[in-house]
NUZA-502538 format. One record per residue (C-alpha): x, z, y; residue in three letters. Coordinates in nm, 3 decimals, decimal comma. Layout:
BEGIN
NODE  u  w  v  r
NODE  X  Z  Y  Ala
...
***
This chain:
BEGIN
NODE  u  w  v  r
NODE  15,304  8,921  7,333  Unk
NODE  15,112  8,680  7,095  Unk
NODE  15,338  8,423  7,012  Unk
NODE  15,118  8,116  7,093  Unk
NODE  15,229  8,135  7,456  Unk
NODE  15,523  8,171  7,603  Unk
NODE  15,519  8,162  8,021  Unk
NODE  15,858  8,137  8,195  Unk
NODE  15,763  8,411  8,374  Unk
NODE  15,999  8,703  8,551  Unk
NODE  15,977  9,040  8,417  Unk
NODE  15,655  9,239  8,539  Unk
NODE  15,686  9,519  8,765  Unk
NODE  15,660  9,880  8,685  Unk
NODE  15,430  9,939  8,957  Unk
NODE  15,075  9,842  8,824  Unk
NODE  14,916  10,146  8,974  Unk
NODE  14,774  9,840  9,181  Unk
NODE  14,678  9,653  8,905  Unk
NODE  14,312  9,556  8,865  Unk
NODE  14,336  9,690  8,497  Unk
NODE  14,428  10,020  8,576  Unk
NODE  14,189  10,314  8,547  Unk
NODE  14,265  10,679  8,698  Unk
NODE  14,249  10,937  8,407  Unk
NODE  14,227  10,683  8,141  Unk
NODE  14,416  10,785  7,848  Unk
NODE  14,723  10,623  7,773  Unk
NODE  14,877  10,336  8,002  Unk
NODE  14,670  10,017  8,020  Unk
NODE  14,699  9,722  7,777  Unk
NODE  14,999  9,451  7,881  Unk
NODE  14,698  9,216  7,890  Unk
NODE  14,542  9,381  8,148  Unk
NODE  14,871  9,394  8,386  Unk
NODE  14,865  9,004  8,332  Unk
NODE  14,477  9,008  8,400  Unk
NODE  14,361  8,790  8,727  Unk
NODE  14,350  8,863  9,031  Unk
NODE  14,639  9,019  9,229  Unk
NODE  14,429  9,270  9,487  Unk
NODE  14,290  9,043  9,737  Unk
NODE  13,965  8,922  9,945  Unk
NODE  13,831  8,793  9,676  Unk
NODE  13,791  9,068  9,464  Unk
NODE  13,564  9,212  9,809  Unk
NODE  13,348  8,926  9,764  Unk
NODE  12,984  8,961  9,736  Unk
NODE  12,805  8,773  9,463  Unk
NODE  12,833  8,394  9,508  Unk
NODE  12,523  8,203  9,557  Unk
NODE  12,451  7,897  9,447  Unk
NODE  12,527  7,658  9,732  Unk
NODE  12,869  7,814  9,853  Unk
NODE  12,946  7,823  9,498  Unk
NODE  12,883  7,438  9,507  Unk
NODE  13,066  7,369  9,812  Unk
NODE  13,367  7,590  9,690  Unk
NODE  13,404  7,375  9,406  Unk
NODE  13,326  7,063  9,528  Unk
NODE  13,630  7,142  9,764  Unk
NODE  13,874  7,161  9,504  Unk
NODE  13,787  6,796  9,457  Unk
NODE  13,874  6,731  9,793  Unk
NODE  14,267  6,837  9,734  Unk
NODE  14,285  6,597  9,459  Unk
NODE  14,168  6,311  9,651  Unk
NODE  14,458  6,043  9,687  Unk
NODE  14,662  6,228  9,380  Unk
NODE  14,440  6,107  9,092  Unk
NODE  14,157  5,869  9,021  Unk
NODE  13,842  6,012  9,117  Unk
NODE  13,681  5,923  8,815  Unk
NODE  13,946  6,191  8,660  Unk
NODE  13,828  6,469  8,893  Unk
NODE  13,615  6,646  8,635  Unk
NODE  13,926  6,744  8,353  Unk
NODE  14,154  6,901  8,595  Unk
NODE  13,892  7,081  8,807  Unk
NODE  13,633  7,154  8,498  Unk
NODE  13,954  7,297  8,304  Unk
NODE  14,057  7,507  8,575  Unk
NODE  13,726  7,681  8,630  Unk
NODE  13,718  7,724  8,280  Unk
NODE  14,049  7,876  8,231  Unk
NODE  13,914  8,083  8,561  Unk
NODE  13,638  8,202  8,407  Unk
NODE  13,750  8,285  8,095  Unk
NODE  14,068  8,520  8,275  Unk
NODE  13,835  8,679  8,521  Unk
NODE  13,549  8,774  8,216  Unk
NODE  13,807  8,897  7,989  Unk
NODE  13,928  9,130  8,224  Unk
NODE  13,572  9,261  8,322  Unk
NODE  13,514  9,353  8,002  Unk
NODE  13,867  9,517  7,925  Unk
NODE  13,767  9,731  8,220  Unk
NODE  13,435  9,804  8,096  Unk
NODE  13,564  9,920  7,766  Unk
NODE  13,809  10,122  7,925  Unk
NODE  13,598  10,329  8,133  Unk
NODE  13,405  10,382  7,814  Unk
NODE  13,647  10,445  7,570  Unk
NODE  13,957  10,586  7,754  Unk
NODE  14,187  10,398  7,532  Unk
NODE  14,389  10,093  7,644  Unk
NODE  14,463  9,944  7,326  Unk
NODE  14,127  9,959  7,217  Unk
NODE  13,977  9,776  7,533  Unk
NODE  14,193  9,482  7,467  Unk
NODE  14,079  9,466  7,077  Unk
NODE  14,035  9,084  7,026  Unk
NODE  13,660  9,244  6,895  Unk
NODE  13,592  9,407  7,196  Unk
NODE  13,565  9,061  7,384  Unk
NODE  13,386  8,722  7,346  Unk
NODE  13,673  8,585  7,298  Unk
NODE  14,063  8,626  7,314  Unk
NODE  14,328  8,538  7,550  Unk
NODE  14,727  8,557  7,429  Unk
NODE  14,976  8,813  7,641  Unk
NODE  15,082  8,608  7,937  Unk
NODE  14,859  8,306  7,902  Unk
NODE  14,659  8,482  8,128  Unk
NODE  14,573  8,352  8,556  Unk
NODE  14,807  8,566  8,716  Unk
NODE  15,090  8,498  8,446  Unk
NODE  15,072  8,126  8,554  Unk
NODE  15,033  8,245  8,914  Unk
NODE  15,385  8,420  8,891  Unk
NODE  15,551  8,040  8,829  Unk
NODE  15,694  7,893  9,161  Unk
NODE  15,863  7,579  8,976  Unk
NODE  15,688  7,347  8,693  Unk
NODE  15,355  7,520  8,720  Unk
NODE  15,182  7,265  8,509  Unk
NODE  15,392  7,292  8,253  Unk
NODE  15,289  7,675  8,273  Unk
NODE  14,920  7,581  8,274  Unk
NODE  14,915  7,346  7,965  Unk
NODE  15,154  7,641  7,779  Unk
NODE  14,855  7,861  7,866  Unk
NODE  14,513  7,651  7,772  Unk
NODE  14,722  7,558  7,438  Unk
NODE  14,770  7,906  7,392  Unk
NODE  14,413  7,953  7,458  Unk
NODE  14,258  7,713  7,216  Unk
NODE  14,492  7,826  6,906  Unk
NODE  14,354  8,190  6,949  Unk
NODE  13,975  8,074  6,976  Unk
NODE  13,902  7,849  6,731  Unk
NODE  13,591  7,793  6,900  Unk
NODE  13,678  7,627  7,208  Unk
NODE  13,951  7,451  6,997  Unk
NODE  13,967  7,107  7,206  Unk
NODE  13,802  7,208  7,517  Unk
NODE  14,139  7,171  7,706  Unk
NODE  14,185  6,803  7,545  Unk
NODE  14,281  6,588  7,843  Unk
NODE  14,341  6,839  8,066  Unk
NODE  14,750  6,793  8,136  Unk
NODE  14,885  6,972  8,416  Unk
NODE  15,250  6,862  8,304  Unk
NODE  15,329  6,476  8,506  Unk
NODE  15,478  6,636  8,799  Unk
NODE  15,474  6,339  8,998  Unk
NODE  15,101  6,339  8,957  Unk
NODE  15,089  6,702  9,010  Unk
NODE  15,390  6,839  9,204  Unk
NODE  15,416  7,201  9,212  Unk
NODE  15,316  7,210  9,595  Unk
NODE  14,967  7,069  9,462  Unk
NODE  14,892  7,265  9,200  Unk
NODE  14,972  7,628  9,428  Unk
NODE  14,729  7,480  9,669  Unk
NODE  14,477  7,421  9,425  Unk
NODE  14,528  7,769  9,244  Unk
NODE  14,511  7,898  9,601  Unk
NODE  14,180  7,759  9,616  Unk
NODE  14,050  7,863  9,302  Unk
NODE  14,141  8,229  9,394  Unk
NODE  13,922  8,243  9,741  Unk
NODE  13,629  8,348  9,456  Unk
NODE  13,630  8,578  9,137  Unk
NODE  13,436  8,444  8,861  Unk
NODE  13,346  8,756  8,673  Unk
NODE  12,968  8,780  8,568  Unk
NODE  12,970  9,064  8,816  Unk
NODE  13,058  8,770  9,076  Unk
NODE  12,914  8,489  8,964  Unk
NODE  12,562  8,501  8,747  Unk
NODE  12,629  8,222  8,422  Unk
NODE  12,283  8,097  8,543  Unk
NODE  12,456  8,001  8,866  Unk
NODE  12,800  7,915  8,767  Unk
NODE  12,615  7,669  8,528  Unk
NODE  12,407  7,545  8,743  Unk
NODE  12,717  7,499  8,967  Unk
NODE  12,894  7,298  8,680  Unk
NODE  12,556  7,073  8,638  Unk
NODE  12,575  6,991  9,000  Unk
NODE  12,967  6,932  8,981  Unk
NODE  12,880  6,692  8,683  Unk
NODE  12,648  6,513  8,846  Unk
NODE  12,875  6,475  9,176  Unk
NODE  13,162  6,319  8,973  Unk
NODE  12,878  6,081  8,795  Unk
NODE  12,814  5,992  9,135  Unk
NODE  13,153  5,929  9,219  Unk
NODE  13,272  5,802  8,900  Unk
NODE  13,001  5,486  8,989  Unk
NODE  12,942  5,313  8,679  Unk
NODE  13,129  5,509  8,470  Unk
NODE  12,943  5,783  8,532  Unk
NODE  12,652  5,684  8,305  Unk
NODE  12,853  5,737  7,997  Unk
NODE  12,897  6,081  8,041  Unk
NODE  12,523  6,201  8,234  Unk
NODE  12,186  6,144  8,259  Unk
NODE  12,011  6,193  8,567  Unk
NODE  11,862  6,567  8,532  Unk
NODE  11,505  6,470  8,650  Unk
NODE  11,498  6,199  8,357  Unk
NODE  11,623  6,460  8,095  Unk
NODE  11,323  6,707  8,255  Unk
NODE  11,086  6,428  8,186  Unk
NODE  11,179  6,399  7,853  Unk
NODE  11,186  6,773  7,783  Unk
NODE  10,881  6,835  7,938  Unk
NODE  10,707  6,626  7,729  Unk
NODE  10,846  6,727  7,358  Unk
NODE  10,776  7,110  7,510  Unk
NODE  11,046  7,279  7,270  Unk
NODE  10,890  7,567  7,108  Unk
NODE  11,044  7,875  7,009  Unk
NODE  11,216  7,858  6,651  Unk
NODE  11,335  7,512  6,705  Unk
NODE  11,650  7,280  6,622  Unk
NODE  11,741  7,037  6,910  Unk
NODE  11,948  6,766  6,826  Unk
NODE  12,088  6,503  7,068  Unk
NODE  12,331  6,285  6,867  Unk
NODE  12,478  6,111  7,195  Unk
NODE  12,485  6,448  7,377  Unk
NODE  12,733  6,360  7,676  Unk
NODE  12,774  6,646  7,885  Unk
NODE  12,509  6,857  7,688  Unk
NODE  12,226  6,811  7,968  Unk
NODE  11,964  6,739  7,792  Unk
NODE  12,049  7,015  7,518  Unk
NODE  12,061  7,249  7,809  Unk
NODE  11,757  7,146  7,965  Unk
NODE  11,574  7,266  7,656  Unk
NODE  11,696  7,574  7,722  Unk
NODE  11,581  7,585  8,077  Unk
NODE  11,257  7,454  7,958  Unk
NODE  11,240  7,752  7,763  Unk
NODE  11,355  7,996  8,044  Unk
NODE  11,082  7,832  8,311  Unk
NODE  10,764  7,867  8,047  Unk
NODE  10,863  8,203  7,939  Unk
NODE  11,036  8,177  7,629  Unk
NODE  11,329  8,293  7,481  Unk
NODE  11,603  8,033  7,503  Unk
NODE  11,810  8,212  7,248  Unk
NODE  11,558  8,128  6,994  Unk
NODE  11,656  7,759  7,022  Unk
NODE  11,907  7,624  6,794  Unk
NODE  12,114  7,350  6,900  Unk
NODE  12,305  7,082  6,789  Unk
NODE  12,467  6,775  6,937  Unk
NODE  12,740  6,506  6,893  Unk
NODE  12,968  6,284  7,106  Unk
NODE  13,207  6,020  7,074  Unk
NODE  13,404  6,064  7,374  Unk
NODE  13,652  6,345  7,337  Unk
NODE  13,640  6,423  7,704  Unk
NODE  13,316  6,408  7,743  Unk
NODE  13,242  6,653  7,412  Unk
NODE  13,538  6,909  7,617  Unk
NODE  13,296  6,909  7,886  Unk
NODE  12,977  7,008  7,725  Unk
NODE  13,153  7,220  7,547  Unk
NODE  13,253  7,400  7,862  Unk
NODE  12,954  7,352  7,976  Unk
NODE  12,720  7,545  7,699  Unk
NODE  12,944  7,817  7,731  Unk
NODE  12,957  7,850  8,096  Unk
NODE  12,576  7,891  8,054  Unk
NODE  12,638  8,205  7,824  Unk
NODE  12,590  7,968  7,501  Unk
NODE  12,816  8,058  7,209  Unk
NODE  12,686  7,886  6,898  Unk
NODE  12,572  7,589  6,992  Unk
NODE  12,675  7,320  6,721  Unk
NODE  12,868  7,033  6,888  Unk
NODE  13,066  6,792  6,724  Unk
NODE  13,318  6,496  6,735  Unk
NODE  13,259  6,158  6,651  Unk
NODE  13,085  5,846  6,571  Unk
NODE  12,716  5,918  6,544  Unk
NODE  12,667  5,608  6,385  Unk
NODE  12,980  5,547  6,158  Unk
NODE  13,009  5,889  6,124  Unk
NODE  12,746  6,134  6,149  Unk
NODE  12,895  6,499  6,156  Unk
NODE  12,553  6,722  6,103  Unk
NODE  12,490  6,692  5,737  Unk
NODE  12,247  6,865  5,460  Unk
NODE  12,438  6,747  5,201  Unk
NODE  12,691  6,445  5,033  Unk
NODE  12,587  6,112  5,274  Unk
NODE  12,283  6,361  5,326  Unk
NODE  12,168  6,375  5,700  Unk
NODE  12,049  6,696  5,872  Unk
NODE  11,670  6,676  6,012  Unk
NODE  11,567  6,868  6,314  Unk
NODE  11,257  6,975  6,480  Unk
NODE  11,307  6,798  6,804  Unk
NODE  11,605  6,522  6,854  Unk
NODE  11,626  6,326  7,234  Unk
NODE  11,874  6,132  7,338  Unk
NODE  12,008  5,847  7,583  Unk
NODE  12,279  5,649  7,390  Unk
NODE  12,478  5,399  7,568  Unk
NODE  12,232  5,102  7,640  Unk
NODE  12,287  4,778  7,432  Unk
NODE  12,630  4,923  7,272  Unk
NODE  12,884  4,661  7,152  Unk
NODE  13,078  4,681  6,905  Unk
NODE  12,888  4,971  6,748  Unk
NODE  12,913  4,935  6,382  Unk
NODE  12,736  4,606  6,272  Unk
NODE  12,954  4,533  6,027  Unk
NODE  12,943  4,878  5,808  Unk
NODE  12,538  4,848  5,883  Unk
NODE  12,500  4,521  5,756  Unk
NODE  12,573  4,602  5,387  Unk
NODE  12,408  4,869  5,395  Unk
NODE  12,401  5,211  5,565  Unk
NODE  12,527  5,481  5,315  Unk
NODE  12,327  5,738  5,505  Unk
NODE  11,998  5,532  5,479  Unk
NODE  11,879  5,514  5,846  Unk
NODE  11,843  5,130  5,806  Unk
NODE  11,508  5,148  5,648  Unk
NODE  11,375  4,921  5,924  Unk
NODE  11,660  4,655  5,913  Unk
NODE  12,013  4,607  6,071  Unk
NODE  12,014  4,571  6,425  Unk
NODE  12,182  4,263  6,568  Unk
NODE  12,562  4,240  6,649  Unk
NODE  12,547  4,277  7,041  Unk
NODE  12,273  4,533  7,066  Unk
NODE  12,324  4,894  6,918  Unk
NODE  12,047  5,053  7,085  Unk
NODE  11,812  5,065  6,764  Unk
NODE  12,081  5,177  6,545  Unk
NODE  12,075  5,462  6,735  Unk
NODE  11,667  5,485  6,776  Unk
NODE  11,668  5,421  6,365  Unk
NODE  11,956  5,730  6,304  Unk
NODE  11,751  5,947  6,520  Unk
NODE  11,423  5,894  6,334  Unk
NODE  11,590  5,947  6,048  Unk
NODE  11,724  6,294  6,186  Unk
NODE  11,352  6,429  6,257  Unk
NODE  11,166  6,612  6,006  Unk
NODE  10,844  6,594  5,879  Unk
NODE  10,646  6,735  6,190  Unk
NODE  10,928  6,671  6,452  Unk
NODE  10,908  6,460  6,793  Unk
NODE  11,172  6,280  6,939  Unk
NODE  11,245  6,120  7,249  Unk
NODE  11,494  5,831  7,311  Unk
NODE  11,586  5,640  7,647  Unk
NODE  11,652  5,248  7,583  Unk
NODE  11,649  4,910  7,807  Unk
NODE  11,343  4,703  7,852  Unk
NODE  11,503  4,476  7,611  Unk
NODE  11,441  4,662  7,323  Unk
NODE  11,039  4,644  7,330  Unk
NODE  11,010  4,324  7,332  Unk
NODE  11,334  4,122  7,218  Unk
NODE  11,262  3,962  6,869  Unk
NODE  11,439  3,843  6,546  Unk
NODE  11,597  4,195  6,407  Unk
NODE  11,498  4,380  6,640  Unk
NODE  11,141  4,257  6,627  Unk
NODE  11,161  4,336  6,239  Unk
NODE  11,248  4,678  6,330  Unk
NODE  10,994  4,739  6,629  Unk
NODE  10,732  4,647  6,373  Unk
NODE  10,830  4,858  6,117  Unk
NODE  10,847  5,147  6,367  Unk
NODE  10,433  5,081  6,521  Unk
NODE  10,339  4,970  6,120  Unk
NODE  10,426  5,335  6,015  Unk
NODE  10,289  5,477  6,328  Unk
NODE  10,570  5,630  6,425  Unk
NODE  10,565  5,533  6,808  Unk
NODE  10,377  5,746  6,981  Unk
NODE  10,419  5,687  7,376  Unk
NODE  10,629  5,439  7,593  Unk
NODE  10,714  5,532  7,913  Unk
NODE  10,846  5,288  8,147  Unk
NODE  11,065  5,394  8,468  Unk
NODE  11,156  5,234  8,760  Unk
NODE  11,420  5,074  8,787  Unk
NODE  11,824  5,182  8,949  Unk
NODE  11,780  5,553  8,795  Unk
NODE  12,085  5,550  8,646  Unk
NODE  12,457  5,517  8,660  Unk
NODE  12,621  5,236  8,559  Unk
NODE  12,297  4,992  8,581  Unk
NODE  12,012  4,886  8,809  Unk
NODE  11,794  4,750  8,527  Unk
NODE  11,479  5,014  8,445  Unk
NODE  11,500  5,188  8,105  Unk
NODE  11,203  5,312  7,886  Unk
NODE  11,157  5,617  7,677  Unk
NODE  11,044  5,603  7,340  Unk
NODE  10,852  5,881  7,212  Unk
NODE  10,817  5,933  6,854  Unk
NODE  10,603  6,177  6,619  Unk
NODE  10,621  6,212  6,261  Unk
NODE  10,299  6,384  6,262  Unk
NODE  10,054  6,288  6,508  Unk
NODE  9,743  6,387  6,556  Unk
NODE  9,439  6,276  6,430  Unk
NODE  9,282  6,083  6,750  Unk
NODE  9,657  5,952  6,829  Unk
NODE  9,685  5,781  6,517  Unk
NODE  9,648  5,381  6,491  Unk
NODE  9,719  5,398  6,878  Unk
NODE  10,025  5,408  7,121  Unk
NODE  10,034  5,522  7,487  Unk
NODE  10,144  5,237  7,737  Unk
NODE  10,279  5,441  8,057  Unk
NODE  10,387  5,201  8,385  Unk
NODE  10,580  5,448  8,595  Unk
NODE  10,834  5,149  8,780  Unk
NODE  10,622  5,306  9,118  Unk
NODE  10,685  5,670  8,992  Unk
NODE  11,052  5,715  9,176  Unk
NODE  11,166  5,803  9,512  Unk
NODE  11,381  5,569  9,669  Unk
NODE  11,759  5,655  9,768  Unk
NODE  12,034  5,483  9,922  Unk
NODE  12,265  5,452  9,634  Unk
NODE  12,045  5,546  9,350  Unk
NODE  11,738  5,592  9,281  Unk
NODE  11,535  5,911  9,152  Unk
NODE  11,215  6,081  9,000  Unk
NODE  11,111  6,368  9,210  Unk
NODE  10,903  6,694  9,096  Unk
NODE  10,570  6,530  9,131  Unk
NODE  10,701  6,240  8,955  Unk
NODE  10,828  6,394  8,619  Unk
NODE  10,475  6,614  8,652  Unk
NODE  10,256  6,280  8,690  Unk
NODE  10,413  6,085  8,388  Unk
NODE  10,442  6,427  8,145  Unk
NODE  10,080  6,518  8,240  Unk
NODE  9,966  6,143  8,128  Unk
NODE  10,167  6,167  7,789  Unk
NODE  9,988  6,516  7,749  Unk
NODE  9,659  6,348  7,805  Unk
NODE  9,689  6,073  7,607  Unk
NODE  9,371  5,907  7,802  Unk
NODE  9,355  5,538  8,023  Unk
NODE  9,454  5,571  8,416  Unk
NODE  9,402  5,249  8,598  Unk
NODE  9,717  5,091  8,726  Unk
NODE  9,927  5,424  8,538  Unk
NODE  9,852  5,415  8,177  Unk
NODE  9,665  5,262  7,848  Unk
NODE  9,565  5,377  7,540  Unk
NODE  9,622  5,063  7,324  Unk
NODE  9,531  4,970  6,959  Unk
NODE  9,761  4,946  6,725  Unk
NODE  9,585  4,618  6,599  Unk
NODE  9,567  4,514  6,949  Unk
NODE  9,980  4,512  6,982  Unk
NODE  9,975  4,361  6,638  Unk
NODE  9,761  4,067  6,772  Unk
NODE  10,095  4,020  7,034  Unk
NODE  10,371  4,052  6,756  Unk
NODE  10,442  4,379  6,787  Unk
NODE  10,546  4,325  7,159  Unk
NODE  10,586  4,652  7,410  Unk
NODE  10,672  4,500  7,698  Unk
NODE  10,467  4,739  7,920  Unk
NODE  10,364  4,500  8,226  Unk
NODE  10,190  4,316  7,906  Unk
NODE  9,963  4,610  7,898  Unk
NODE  9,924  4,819  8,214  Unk
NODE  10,015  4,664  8,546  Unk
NODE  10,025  4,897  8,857  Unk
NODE  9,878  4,639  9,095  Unk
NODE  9,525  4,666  9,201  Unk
NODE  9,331  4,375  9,048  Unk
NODE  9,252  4,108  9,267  Unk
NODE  8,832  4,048  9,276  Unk
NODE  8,768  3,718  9,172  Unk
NODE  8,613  3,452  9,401  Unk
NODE  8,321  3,285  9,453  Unk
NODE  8,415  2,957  9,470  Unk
NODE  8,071  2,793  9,632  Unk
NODE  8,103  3,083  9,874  Unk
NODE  8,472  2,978  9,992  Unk
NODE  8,420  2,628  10,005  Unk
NODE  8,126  2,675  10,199  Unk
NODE  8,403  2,890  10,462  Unk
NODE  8,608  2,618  10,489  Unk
NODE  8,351  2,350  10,571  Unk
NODE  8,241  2,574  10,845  Unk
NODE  8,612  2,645  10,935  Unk
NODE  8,647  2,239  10,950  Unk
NODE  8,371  2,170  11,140  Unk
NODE  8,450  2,402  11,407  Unk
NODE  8,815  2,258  11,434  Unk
NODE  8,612  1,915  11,451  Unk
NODE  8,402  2,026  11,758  Unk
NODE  8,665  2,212  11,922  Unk
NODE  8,930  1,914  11,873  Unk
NODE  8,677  1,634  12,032  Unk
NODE  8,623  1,861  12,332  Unk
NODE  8,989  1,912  12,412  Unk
NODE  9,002  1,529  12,335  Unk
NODE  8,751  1,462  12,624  Unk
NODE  8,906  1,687  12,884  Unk
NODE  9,213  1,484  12,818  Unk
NODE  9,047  1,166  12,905  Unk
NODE  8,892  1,285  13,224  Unk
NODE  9,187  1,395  13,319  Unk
NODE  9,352  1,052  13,315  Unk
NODE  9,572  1,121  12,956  Unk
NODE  9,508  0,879  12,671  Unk
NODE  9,273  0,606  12,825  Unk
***
């Protein structure tokens, strides 16, 4: 047994002719790892392949049993960290059995080389499943376990603590193992297309329930398409998001690539986040979705960049998009304010209470010569002045800003106010320069009852009028850069396109000509009700 985990687990049987590890006519008995392999024989080994929405449903339910135990803003660890841990036992022991039918050698199947990755002698599912008493305790042993023998997902079990048994009494946790088992999660099971897009939709559900708090973690998916659809990742590419959250919009680059026809593998990405939780979820999530060398880090984009080409050096990329936390407080004023060691203040120092261009300036300074970005910021930030005015005008002065789009507003968690998206390109072309695309989409959302939300034709209509680059009445402008000079640099996009139809002027002869008609007529019809009055005896 490695020695990284140590289950207080009874002695296995003998009897693993039962065991789903076991091959007839292999040579040689099979691997201890494979004896500890999930599942126990059962229905859910007989399971056809899971499709998308009962795999939704199944896992949604497993939220359902922690309702009343936990906070539901806490869902995602426990139940994200036990489909992981799932996952990973279930795979490992698919491919153990694969290499055992092929190479008729037990220890060789369970070769830490042979697999994606390794999992320690009885830190494996059915090891925990053998504990009747202090089960979390056997589950944290386990994930611990885990991480030290993959230095790769090395954090992805952070905050995921089984061990308070008043939170999670034994009773709870066998039910909720229970539940986990009613599916295998081998790839033979469950595609990683689907089990991904099953995590996405498990992500967005705890957003949902989360409320506010679910904004600092995801971005609605139709917002990141948006985005995506107009930077068009190409093959070759680095994709940077240096506020990645739950990796969304780093993984809708990659299904840009899959719906156009590309090879997603050819994409190279790269993202950073604060929030250790958060980061243990993307990371989770990129590999879920079959994606092993992504480049995710820890930590303070802004006080402490982590992708670097050098000493205080930062790394440029072809494409960088983000949403950062809108108008961020604290975020690092005072370190800014004498003077940014990595450089990104060419523009200025953003003020104290509003971040959101610190993070706008470290991603330009992030793209390379040629690249595009896209960034999602409040309204505030195209039009407030003083600092940030300084810095909006250095921004349009070196033609940087290529496109605003303006959404409607309640898209996102955690505020009803609309957000923009900045676009930026280092090199733009020749009948785009001087000149910056004013999109009003505040129409361009279908209503909900809690949220709002951009539908297909939505995200098509406000990527295809980027892509054009061209005036639509009451949808978009091509304006001047002198033009927005002449207004002090100001963005605000009702300023430029409005999406009401214009009002035709009047004639004013013409109206006051109705209304002496309209009088007159009152006149007439007033002294004949007068006179009926009077013959009738009223008012003599």
């Amino acid at each position: 047994m490695d020695p990284g985990c140590t289950l207080a687990a009874p002695p296995r049987s003998g009897h693993d002719s039962d065991r789903p590890g076991r091959i007839a006519g292999a040579a040689g008995n099979p691997h201890p790892r494979a004896l500890s392999s999930p599942l126990r024989p059962d229905a859910a080994a007989l399971m056809p392949t899971l499709a998308l929405p009962d795999l939704e449903r199944h896992l949604w339910g497993a939220a359902d049993l922690l309702r009343g135990s936990i906070d539901s803003g806490d869902f995602k660890h426990y139940i994200f960290g036990l489909l992981f841990y799932r996952r990973l036992c279930d795979v490992w022991t698919e491919e153990y059995e694969a290499r055992l039918a092929e190479y008729k050698d037990a220890a060789l199947a369970a070769d830490p080389e042979e697999h994606r990755f390794h999992i320690p002698d009885g830190c494996f599912w059915s090891d925990v499943r053998k504990q009747s008493v202090d089960i979390g305790t056997a589950l944290n042993t386990a994930f611990r376990a885990i991480e030290d023998a993959n230095p790769r997902l090395k954090g992805v079990f952070q905050d995921v603590d089984f061990a308070n048994r008043e939170r999670f009494p034994d009773a709870l946790l066998d039910a909720l193992l229970q539940h986990f088992e009613k599916h295998r999660m081998r790839k033979a099971d469950v595609d990683s297309h689907v089990l991904g897009d099953a995590y996405e939709y498990l992500i967005a559900k705890f957003a949902d329930d989360a409320g506010k708090k679910g904004g600092e973690f995801y971005t609605p998916k139709q917002v990141v398409r948006l985005m995506v659809e107009i930077l068009q990742p190409a093959e070759g590419m680095t994709v940077y998001d240096p506020a990645c959250g739950a990796a969304g919009m780093l993984l809708e680059a990659v299904h840009y690539m899959e719906r156009t026809g590309k090879n997603p593998k050819a994409l190279t990405l790269y993202g950073q986040e604060k929030n250790l939780n958060t980061w243990a979820i993307a990371k989770m999530s990129l590999f879920l979705h079959d994606i092993d060398d992504a480049f995710l880090e820890r930590g303070d984009t802004l006080l402490d960049p982590k992708h670097l080409a050098g000493d205080k050096v930062l790394q440029r990329f072809d494409m960088v998009l983000a949403n950062p936390p809108f108008s961020l407080s604290p975020w690092g004023h005072d370190r800014w304010s004498k003077g940014d060691i990595y450089g990104r203040d060419v523009y200025g120092c953003p003020p104290k209470s509003y971040g959101d261009l610190a993070f706008v300036q470290h991603m330009v300074a992030s793209v390379k010569t040629g690249g595009r970005m896209a960034v999602v910021v409040p309204h505030g930030v195209l039009f407030r002045g003083g600092q940030e005015g300084q810095i909006r005008k250095g921004l349009l002065e070196d033609d940087l800003i290529e496109a605003v789009v303006g959404l409607g507003g309640n898209l996102f968690y955690g505020t009803g106010i609309p957000a923009a998206i900045l676009f930026i390109n280092r090199n733009k072309a020749a009948d785009r320069k001087g000149k910056v695309l004013i999109v009003n989409g505040e129409k361009d959302i279908v209503p909900g009852t809690n949220q709002n939300y951009l539908s297909d034709e939505n995200v098509q209509k406000l990527a295809g009028a980027v892509h054009s680059f061209a005036d639509r009445e009451l949808l978009c402008r091509v304006v001047a850069l002198a033009e927005i000079r002449e207004n002090d640099h100001n963005l605000n996009i009702t300023r430029y396109v409005q999406t009401n139809a214009a009002v035709d002027a009047l004639d004013v002869n013409t109206e006051v000509t109705k209304l002496r008609d309209l009088i007159g007529k009152r006149d007439e019809a007033e002294a004949r009700m007068m006179g009926f009055l009077t013959e009738l005896g009223y008012g003599g």
